[in-house]
C-alpha positions as a LaTeX table, in Angstrom:
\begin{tabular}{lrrr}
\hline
Residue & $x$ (\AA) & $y$ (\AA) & $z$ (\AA) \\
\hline
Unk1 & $-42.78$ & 40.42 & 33.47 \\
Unk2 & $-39.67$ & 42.90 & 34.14 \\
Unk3 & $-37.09$ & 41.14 & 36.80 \\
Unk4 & $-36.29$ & 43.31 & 39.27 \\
Unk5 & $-32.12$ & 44.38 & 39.50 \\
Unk6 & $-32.73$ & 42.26 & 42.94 \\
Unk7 & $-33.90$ & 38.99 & 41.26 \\
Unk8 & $-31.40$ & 39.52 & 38.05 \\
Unk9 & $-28.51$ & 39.74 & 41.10 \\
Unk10 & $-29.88$ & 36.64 & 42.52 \\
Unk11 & $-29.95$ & 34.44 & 39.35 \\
Unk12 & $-26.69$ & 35.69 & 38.32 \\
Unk13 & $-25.19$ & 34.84 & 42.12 \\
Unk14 & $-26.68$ & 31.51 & 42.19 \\
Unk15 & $-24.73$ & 30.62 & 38.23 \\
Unk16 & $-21.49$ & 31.02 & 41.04 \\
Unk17 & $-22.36$ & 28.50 & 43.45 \\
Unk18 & $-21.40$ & 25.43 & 41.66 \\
Unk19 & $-22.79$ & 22.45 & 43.68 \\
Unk20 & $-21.50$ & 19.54 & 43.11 \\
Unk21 & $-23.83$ & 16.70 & 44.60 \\
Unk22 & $-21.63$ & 14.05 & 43.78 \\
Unk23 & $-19.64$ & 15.02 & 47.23 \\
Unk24 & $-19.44$ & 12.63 & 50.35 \\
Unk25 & $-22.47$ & 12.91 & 52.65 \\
Unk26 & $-21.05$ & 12.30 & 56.58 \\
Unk27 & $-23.37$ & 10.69 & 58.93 \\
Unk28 & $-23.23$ & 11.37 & 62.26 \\
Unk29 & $-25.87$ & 9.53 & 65.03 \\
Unk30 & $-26.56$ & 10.49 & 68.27 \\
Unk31 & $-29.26$ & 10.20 & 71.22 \\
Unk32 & $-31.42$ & 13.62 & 72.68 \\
Unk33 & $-30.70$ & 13.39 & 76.37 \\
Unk34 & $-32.13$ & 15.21 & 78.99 \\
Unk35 & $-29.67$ & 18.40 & 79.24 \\
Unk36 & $-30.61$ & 18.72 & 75.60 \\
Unk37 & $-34.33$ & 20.01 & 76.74 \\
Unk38 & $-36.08$ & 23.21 & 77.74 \\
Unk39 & $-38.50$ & 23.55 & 79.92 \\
Unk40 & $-40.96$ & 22.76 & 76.97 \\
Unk41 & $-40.05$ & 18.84 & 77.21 \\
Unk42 & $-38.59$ & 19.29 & 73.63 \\
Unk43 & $-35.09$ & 20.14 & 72.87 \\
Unk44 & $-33.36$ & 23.19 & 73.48 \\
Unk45 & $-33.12$ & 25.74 & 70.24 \\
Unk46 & $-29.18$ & 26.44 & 70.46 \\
Unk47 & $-28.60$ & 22.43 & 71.32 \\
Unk48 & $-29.31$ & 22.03 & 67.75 \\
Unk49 & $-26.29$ & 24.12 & 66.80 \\
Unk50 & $-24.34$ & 22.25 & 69.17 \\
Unk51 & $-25.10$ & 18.70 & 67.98 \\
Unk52 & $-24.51$ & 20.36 & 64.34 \\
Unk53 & $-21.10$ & 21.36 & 65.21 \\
Unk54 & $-20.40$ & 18.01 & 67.25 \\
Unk55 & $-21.02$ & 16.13 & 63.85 \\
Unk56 & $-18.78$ & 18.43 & 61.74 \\
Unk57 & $-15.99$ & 17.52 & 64.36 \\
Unk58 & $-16.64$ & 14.34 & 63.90 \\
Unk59 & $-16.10$ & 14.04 & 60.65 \\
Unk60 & $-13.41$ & 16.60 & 60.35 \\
Unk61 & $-11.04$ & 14.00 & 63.18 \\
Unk62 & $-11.95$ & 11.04 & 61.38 \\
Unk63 & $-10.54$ & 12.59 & 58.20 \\
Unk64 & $-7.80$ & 13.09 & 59.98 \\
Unk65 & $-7.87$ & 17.43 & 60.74 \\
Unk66 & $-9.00$ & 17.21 & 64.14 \\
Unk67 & $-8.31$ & 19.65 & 67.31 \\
Unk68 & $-4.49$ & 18.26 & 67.06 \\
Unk69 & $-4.21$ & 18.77 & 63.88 \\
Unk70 & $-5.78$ & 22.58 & 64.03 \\
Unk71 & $-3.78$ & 23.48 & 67.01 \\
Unk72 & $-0.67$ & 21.62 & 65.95 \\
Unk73 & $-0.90$ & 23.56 & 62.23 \\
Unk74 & $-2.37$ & 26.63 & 63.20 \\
Unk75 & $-5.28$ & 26.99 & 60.76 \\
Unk76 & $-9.10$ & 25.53 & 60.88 \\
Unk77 & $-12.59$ & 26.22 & 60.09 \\
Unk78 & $-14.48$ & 28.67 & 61.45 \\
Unk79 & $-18.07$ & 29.29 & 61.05 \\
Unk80 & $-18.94$ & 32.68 & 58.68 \\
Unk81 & $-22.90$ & 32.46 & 59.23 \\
Unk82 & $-25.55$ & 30.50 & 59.00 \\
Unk83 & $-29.33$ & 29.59 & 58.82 \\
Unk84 & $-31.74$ & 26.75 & 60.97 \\
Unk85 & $-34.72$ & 25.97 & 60.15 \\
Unk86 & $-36.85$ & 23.82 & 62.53 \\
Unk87 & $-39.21$ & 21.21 & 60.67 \\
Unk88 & $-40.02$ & 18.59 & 63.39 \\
Unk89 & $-39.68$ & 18.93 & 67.35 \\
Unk90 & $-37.18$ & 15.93 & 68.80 \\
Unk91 & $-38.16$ & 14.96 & 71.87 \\
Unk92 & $-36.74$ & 13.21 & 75.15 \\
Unk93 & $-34.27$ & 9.52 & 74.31 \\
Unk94 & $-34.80$ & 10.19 & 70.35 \\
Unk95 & $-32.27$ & 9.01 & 68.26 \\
Unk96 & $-31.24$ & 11.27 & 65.70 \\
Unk97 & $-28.98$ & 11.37 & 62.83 \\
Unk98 & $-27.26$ & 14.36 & 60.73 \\
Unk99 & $-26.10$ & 14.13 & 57.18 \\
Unk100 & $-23.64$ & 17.03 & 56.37 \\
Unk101 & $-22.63$ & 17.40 & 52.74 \\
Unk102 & $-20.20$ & 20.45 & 51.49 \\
Unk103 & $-22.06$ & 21.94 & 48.89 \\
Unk104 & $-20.27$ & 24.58 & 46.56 \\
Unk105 & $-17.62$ & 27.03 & 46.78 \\
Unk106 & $-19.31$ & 30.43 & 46.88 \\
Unk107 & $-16.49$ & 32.43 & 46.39 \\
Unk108 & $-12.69$ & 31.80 & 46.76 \\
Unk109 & $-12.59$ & 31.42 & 50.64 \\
Unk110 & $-15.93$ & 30.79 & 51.37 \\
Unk111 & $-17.10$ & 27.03 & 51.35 \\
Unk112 & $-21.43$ & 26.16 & 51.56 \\
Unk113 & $-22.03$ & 23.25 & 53.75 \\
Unk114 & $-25.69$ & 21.74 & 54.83 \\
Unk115 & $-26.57$ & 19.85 & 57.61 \\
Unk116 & $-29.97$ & 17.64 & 57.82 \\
Unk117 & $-31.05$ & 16.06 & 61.01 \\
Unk118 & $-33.82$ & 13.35 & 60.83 \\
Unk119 & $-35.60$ & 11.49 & 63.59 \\
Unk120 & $-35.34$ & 7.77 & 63.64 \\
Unk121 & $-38.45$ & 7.27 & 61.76 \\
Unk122 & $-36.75$ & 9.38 & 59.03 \\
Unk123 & $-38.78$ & 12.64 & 59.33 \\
Unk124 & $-36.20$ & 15.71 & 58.83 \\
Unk125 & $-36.73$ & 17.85 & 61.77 \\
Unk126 & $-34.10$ & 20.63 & 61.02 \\
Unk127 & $-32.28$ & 21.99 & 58.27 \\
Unk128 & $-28.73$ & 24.17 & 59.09 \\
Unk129 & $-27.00$ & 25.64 & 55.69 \\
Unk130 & $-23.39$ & 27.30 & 56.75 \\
Unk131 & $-20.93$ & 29.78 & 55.23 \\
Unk132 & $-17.71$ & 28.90 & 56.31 \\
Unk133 & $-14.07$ & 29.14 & 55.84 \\
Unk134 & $-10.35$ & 28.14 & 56.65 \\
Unk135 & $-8.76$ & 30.06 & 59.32 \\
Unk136 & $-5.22$ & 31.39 & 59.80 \\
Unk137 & $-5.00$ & 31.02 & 63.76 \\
Unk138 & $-1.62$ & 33.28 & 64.23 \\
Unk139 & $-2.84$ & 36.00 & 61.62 \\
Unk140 & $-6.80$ & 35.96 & 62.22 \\
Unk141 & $-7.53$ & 35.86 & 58.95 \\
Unk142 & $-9.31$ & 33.77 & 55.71 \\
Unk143 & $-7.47$ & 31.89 & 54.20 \\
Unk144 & $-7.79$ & 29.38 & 50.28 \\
Unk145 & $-8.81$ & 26.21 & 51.27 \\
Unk146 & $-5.61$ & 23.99 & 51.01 \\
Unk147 & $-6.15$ & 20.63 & 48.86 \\
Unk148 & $-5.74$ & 19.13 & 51.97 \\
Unk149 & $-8.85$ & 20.39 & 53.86 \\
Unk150 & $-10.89$ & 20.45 & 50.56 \\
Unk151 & $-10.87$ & 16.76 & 50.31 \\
Unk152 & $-11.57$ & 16.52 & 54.19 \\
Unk153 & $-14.45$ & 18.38 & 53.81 \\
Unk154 & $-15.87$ & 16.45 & 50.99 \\
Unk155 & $-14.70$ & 18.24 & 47.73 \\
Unk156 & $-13.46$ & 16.68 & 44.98 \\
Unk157 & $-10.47$ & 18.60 & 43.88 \\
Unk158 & $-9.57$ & 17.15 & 40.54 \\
Unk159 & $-13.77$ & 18.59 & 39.07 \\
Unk160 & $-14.31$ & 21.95 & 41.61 \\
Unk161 & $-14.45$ & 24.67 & 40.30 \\
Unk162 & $-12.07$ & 27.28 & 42.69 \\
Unk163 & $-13.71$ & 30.20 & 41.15 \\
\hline
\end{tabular}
């Protein structure tokens, strides 16, 4: 069977993104209130992205490159794209909890993260993979990860591979 120039681009992309699962997984726990809801009695599609992004803060300021930090120094992450996937509807006063885990460095700016939120009996109910990168605030512009914000993020510097 031939493999399509598609495919062949695929495999050889994919020998790039070195993912190193030996990197810190972040827990982050929180309750589904009420405002979190739609009119379905389940939450709220874009809530997800928003308790997402709650637990990357929260593990950014614990590692000490929270909003002081990023307004004090001028640089921070910003979000490139992403993708959700839905596997499990959360529901009203559900606890919930979100592992994030930095995954690879896909190019030499560009850093992989996934997030994984379970329910409290352990079920995953959504998966959110994100592109993202470090931001010059006074230029607007991508910039290399510093050591600094690769080790809050998760990577070990000493074995990644910077590309």
């Amino acid at each position: 069977m031939a493999i399509t120039k598609k495919r062949e681009r695929l495999i050889s992309m994919s020998q790039f993104n070195k993912i190193d699962n030996t990197n810190p997984i972040f827990e982050y726990e929180r309750q589904i209130l009420e405002q979190n809801l739609d009119c379905f009695g389940h939450m709220n599609n874009a809530m997800y992205l928003v308790l997402y992004e709650e637990a990357r803060w929260d593990f950014i300021t614990k590692n000490g490159m929270g909003l002081d930090y990023i307004m004090k120094n001028q640089i921070g992450p910003v979000l490139l794209d992403l993708n959700l996937v839905f596997k499990a509807e959360l529901k009203n006063r559900e606890r919930i909890k979100i592992l994030s885990q930095c995954l690879s460095m896909k190019n030499k700016f560009v850093m992989t993260l996934e997030q994984r939120m379970f329910k409290e009996d352990g079920k995953l109910a959504s998966v959110l993979t994100i592109n993202c990168g470090l931001m010059d605030l006074k230029e607007r512009k991508l910039l290399n990860p510093t050591d600094e914000w690769l080790k809050v993020l998760g990577f070990n510097i000493e074995t990644l591979d910077r590309l």
